[in-house]
Residue frames relative to the residue before (quaternion, step in Angstrom):
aa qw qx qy qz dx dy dz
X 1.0000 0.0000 0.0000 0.0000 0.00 0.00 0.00
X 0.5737 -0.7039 0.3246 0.2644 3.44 -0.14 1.41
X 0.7336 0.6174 -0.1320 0.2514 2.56 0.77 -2.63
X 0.8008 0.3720 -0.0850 0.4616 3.53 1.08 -1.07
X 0.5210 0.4653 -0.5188 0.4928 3.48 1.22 1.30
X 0.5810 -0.6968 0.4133 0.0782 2.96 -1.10 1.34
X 0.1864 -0.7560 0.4139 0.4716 3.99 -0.20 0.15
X 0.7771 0.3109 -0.3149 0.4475 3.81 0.87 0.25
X 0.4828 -0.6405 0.5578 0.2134 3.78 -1.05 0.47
X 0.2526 0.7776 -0.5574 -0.1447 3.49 -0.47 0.10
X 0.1975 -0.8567 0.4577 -0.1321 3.52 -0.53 1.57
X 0.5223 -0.4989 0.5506 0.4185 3.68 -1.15 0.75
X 0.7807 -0.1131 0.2691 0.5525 3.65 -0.44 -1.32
X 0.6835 -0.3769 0.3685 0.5049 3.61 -2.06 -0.02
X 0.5821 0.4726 -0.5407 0.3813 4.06 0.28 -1.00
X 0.6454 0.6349 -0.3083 0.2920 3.18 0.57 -1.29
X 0.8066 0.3549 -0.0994 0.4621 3.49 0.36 -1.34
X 0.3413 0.8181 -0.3865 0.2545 3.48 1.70 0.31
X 0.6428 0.5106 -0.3583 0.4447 4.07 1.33 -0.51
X 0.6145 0.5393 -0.3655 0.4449 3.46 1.16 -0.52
X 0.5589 0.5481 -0.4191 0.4600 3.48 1.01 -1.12
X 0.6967 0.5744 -0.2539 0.3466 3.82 0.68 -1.73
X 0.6658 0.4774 -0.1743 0.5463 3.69 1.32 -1.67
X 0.8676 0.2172 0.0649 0.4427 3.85 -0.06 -1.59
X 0.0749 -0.8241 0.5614 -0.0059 3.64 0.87 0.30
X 0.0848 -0.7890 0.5828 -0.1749 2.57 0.26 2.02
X 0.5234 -0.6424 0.4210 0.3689 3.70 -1.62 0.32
X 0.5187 -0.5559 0.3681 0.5351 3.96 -0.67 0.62
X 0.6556 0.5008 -0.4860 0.2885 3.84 0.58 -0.12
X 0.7785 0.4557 -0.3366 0.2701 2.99 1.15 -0.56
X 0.4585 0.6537 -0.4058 0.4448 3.92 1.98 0.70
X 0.4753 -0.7171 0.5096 -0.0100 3.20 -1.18 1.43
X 0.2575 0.8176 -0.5135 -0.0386 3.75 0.74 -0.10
X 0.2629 -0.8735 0.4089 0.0263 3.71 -0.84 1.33
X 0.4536 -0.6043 0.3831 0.5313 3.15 1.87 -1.10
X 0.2326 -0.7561 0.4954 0.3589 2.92 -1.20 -1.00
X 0.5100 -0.7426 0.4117 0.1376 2.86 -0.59 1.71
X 0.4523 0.6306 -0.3903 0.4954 3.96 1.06 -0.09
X 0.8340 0.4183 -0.1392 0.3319 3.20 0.90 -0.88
X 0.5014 0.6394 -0.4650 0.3514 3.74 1.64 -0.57
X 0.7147 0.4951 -0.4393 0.2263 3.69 0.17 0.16
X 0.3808 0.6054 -0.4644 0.5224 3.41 2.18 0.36
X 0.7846 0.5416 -0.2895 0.0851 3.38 0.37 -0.84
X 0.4358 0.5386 -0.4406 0.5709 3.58 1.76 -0.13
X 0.7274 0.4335 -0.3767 0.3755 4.01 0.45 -0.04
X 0.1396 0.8773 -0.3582 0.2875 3.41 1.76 0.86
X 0.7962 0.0724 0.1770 0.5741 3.70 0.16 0.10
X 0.6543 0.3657 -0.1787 0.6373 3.75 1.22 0.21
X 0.1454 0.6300 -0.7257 0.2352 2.54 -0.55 2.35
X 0.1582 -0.8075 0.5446 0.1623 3.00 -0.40 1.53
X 0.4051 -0.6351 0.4806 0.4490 4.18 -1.37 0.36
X 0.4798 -0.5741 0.6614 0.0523 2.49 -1.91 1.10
X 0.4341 -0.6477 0.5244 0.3422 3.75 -1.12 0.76
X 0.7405 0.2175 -0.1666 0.6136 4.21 0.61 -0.16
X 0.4151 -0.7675 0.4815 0.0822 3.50 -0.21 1.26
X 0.3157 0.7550 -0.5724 0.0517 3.80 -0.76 0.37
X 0.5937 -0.4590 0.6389 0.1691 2.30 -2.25 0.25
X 0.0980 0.7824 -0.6118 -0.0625 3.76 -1.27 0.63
X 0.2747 -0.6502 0.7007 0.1035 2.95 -1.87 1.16
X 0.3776 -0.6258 0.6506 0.2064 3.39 -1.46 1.33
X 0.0341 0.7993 -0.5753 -0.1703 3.67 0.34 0.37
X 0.3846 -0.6612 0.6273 0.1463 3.36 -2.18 0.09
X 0.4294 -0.7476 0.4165 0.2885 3.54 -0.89 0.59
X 0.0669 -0.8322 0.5335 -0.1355 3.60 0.56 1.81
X 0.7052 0.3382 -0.2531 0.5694 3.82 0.53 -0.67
X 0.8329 0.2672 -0.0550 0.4816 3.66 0.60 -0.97
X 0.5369 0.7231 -0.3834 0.2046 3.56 -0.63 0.74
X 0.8014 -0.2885 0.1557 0.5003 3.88 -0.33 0.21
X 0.8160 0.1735 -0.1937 0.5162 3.56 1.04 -0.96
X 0.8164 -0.3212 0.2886 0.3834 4.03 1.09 0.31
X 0.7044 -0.3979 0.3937 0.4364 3.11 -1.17 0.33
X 0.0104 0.8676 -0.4955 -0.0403 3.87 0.63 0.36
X 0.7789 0.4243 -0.0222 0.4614 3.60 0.17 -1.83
X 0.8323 0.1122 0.2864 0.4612 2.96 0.20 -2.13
X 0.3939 -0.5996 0.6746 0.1736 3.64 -0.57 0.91
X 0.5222 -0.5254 0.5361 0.4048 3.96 -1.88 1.34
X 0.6456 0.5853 -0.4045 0.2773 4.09 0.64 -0.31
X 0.5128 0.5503 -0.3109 0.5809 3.40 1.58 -0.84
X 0.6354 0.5608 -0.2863 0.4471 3.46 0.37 -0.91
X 0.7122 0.4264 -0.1957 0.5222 3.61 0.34 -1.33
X 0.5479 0.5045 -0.4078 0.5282 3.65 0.93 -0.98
X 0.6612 0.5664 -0.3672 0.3273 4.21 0.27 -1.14
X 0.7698 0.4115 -0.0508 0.4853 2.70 0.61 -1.86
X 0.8450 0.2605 -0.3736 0.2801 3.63 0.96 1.04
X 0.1935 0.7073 -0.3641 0.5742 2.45 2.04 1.11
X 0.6361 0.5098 -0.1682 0.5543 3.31 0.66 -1.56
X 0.8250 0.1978 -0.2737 0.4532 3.62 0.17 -0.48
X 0.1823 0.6684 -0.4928 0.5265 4.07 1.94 0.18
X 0.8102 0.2658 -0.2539 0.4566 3.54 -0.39 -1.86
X 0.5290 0.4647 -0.5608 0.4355 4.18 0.15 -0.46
X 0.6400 0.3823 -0.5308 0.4031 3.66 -0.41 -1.45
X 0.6933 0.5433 -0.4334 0.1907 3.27 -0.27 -1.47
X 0.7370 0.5436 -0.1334 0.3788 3.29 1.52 -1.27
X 0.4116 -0.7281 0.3487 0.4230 3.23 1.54 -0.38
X 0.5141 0.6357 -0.3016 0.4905 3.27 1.63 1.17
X 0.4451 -0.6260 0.5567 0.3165 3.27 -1.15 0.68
X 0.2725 -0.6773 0.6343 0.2542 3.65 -1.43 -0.04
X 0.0437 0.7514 -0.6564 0.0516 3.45 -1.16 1.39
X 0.4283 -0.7088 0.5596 0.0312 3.13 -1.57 1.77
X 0.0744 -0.6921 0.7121 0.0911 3.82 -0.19 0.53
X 0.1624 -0.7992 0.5616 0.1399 3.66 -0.35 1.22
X 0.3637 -0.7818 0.3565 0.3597 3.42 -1.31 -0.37
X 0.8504 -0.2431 0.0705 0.4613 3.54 -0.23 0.27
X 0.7053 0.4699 -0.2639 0.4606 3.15 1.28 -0.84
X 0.7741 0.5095 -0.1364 0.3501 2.87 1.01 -0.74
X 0.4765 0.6805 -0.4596 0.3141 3.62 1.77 0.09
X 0.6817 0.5436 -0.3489 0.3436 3.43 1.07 -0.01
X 0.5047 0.7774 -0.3288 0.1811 3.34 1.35 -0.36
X 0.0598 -0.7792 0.6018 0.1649 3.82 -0.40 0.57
X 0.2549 0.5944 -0.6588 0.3843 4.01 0.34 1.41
X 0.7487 0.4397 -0.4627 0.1787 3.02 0.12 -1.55
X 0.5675 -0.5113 0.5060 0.4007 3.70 -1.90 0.41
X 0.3128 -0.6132 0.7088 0.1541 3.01 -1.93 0.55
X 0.0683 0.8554 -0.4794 0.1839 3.36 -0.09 1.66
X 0.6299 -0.4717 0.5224 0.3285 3.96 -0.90 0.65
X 0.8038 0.2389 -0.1034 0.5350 3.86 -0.83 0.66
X 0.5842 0.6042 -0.3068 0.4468 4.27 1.33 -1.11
X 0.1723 0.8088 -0.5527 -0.1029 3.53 -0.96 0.61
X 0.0012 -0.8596 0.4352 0.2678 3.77 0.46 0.27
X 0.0612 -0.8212 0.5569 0.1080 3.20 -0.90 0.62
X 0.1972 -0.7590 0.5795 0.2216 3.56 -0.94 1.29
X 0.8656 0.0922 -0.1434 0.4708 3.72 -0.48 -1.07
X 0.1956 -0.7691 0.5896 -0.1507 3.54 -1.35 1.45
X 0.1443 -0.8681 0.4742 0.0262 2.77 -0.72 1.72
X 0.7684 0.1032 -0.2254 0.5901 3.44 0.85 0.68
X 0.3326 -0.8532 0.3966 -0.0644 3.56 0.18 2.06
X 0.7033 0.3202 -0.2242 0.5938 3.50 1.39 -0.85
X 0.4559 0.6077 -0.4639 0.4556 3.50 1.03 0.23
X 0.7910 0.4114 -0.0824 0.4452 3.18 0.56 -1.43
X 0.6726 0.3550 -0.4019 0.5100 3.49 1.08 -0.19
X 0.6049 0.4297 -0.4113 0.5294 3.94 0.88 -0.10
X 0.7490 0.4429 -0.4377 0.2266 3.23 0.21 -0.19
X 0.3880 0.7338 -0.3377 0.4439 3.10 1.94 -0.22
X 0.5389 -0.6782 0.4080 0.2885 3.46 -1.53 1.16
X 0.6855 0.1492 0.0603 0.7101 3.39 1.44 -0.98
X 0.0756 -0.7450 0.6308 0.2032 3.85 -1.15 -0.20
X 0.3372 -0.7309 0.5741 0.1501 3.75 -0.95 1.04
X 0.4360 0.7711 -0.4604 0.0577 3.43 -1.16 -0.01
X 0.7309 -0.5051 0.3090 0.3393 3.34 -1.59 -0.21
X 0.7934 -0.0694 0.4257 0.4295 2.95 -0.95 -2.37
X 0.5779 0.7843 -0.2042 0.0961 3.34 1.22 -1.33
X 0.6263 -0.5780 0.3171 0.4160 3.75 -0.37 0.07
X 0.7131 0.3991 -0.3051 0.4890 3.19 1.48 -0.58
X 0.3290 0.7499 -0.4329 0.3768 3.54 1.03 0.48
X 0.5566 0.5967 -0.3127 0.4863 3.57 1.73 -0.65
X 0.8168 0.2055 -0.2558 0.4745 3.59 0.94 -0.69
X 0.2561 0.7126 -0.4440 0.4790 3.42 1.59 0.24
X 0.7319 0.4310 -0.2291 0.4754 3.58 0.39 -1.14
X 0.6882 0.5556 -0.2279 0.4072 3.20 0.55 -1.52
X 0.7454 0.4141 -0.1792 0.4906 3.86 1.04 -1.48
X 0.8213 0.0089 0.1490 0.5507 3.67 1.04 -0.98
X 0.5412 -0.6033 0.4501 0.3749 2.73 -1.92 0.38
X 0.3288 -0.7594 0.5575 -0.0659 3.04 -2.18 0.97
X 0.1462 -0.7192 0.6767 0.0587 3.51 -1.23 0.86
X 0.3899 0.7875 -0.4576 -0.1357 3.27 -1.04 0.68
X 0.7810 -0.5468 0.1968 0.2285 3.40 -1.54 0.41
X 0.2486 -0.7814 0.5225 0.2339 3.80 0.38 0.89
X 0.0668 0.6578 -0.7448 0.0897 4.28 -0.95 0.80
X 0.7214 -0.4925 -0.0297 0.4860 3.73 0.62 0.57
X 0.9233 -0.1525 0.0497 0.3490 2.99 -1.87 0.07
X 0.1494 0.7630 -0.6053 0.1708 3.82 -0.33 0.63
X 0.4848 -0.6616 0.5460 0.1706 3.66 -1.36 1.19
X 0.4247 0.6099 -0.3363 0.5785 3.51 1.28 -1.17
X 0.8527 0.2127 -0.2234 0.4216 3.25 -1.16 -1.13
X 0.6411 0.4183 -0.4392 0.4701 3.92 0.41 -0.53
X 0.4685 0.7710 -0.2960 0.3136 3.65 1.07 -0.43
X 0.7263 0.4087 0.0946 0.5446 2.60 0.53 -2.32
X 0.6472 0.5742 -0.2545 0.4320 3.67 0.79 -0.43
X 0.6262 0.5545 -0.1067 0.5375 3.15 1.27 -1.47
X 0.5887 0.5378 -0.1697 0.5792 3.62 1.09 -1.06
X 0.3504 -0.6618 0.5660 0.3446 4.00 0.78 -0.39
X 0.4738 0.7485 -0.4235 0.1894 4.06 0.84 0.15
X 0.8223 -0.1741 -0.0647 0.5379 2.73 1.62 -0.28
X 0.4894 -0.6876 0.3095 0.4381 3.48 -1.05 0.53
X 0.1415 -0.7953 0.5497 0.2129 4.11 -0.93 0.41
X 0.4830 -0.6870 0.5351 0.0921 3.38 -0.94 1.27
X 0.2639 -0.6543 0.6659 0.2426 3.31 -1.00 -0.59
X 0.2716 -0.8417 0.4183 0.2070 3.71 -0.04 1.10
X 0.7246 0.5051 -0.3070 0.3543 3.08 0.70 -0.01
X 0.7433 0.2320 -0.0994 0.6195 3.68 1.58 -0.53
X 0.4894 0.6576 -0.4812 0.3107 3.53 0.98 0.64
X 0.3016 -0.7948 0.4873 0.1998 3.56 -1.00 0.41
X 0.5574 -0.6221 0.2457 0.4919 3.83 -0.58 -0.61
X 0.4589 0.6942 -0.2963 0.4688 2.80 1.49 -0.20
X 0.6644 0.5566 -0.2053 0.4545 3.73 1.37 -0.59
X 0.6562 0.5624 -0.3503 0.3612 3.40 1.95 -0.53
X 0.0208 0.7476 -0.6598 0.0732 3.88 -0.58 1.07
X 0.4042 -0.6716 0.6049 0.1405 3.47 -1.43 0.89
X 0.0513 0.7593 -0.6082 -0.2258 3.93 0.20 0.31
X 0.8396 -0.2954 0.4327 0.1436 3.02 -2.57 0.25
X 0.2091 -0.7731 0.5719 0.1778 3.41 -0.26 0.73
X 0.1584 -0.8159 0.5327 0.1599 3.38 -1.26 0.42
X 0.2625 -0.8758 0.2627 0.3083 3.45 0.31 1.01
X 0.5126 0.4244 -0.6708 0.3272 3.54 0.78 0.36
X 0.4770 0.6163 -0.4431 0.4430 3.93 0.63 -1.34
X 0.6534 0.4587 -0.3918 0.4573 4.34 0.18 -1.16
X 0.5931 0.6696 -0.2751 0.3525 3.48 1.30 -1.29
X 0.6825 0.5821 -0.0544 0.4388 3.42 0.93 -1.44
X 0.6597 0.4370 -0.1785 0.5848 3.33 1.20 -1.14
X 0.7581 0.3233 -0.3827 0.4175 3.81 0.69 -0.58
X 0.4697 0.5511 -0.5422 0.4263 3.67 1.26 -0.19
X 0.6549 0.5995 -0.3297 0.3208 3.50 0.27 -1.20
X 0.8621 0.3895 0.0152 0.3238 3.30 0.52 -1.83
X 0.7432 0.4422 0.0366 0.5008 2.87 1.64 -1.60
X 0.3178 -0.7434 0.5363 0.2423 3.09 0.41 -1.61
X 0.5140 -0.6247 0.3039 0.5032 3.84 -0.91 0.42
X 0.5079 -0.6180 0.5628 0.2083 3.73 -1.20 0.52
């Protein structure tokens, strides 16, 4: 329907602006790419990891065992099993292991009470806390975009996802399989900063 294409796009980033390209094959002159304004308060925490007196590790975690529709994915045992691995590989590191839950989960009374475990639910300064981390774990989530961007990352494959094959492919981070991974399997790779380059045009946008 003709009437209801627009002569300009205006778009977060290229991933972003990918259904129009797919629906309305539009011309590259006529995409608009703006960023994403959600994000400009990660970016002054670029390169600035400042030390912390108790080292950690953070997981952006997701509500797989616990959440509106049920035990779905992952049983509270799978879960517990993760989340002491994940904090296994910290000790080793001379790090503590902190869980920035999501929402669903700030109510949950399953989780373990464990030496070295901190969960944290509401956070007032998110790009603090993810840069200041030694590493950052995680999934799928939205905050994986400045996760990547601020630090290094491991994450956990539960199915098929472009993102994570993305980011993986790129060398940004390492991806596990959550279900057969050990601790011995957890490795932070090397960013490369054109590949880092490539991933914020895509994902991010220009800073």
């Amino acid at each position: 329907f003709k009437a209801r294409i627009p002569d300009f796009y205006i778009c977060y980033t290229a991933q972003n602006a990918k259904i129009h390209l797919e629906l309305d094959k539009p011309k590259k002159s006529q995409l608009v790419y703006i960023g994403i304004p959600e994000l400009e308060k990660y970016f002054k925490y670029i390169h600035v990891h400042n030390p912390n007196i108790q080292p950690y590790y953070l997981l952006i975690d997701q509500p797989f065992a616990e959440n509106q529709f049920g035990e779905v994915l992952f049983s509270k045992h799978d879960i517990k099993a993760h989340y002491e691995k994940l904090l296994n590989y910290a000790g080793r590191n001379k790090a503590i292991l902190k869980i920035k839950l999501h929402p669903e989960n700030y109510n949950a009374n399953w989780l373990p009470n464990l030496q070295g475990l901190e969960f944290i639910r509401d956070c007032s300064n998110l790009p603090e806390l993810i840069a200041g981390a030694k590493g950052c774990f995680g999934y799928f989530s939205t905050l994986l975009l400045p996760a990547i961007l601020l630090n290094d990352c491991v994450l956990f494959k539960v199915s098929e996802n472009e993102f994570q094959e993305d980011v993986s492919a790129l060398g940004l981070a390492t991806l596990l399989e959550f279900k057969n991974y050990s601790v011995e399997d957890v490795y932070f790779p090397s960013k490369q900063s054109n590949n880092l380059d490539v991933f914020i045009k895509k994902y991010i946008g220009d800073l």
